[in-house]
N, C-alpha and C positions, 0 to 999 in steps of 0.2 A: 504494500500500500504506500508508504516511504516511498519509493521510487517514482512511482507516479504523479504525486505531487511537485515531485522537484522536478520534474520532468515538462511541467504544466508551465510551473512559473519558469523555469529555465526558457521554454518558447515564449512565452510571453516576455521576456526579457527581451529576446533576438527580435520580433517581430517590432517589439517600441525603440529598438537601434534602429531596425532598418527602416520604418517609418521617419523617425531622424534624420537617416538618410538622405534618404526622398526629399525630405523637405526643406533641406539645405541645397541642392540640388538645385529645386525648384526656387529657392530665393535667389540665388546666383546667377539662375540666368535672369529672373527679373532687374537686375539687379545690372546687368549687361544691356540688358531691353532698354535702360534708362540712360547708360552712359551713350550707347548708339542713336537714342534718339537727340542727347543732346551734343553731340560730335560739332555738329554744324554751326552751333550758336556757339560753341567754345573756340572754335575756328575762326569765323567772324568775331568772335573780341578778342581773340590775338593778335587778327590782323589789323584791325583797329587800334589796339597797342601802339600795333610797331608802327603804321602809320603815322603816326600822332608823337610819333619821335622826328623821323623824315620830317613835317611837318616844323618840328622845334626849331632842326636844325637849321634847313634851309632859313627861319625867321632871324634864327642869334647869328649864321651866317649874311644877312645882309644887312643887321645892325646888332655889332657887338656890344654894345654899351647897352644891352635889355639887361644882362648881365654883370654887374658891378664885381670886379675882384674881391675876392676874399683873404686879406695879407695874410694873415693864419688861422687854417681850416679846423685846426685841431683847438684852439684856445677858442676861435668865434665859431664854434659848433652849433650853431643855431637859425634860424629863420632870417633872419636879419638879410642875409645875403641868399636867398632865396627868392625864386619867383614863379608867377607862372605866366605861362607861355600861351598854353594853348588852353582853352575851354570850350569844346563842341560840343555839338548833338548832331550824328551821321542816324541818320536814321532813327531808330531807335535806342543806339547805342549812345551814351555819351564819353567822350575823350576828355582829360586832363589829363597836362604835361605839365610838370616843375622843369626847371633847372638852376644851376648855381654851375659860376667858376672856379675853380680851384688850381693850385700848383701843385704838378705833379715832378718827383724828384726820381729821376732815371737810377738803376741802379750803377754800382761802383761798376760791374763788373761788363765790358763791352759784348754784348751778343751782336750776332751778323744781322739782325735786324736793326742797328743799331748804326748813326754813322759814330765817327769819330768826334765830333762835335756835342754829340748826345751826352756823350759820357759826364755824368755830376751836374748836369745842366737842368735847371727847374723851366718848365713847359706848362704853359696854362690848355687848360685842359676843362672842356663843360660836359658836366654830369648832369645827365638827362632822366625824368623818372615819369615812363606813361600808366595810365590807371583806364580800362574801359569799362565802363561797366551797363549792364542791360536788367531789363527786368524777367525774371524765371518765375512764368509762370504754374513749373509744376514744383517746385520747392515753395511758392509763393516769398519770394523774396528776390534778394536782388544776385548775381552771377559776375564776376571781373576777371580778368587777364589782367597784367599788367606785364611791363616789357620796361632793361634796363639798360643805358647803350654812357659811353660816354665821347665825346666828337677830339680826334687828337687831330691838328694839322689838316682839317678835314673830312678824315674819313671817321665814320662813326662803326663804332668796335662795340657789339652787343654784349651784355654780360650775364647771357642767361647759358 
């Protein structure tokens, strides 16, 4: 009679794992069903990110004085030299873009990307910071990307 009984709840043991299971299973792909459906709006505020730096740039590149130098970044660590740049709405999406100046000090040591003149030499350098964000309807809240570049001599070097 003993053996029977344990034999009972032993299945019923197995049968409540493997309904466990199941139903991890089944949450996981839901769970994929949601990140697939929203691919495309995480997409779209990325690209509206990075956009929205291009955008910066080109601006602080046709008038540098948006941007006021900051003589030192580490002691005046704060807003003060800060600004913003851009404030859109693409769509439904909206963009804001910061930046600030800063000097950037090359290291001792000469890399080939580096000329001979680089060496020890302080380079102003604008640090760029984009934020998009949209409204998500199925979290009922709001959804952002944000994207981080900084502009050296031109070319803008993203830092994600």
């Amino acid at each position: 009679m003993k053996e029977k009984g344990f034999a009972t709840i032993f299945a019923l043991c197995l049968m409540l794992a493997f309904a466990l299971v199941v139903k991890g299973i089944h949450e996981s792909g839901k769970n994929f069903a949601y990140e697939t459906k929203d691919l495309q709006t995480e997409f779209d505020l990325q690209n509206a990110a990075d956009v929205g730096i291009y955008m910066a740039a080109a601006k602080v590149e046709k008038n540098p004085k948006l941007l006021p130098v900051n003589p030192n970044p580490y002691l005046n660590a704060n807003k003060n030299y800060r600004r913003n740049l851009i404030n859109k709405k693409i769509e439904s999406i909206s963009v804001k873009v910061t930046g600030e100046r800063i000097g950037v000090y090359h290291f001792q040591e000469l890399y080939p990307s580096y000329s001979k003149e680089d060496k020890g030499a302080t380079q102003d350098v604008y640090i760029l910071f984009s934020r998009a964000e949209a409204e998500n309807k199925r979290i009922g809240g709001k959804s952002y990307r944000r994207a981080f570049a900084y502009v050296r001599a031109g070319t803008i070097h993203f830092m994600e």
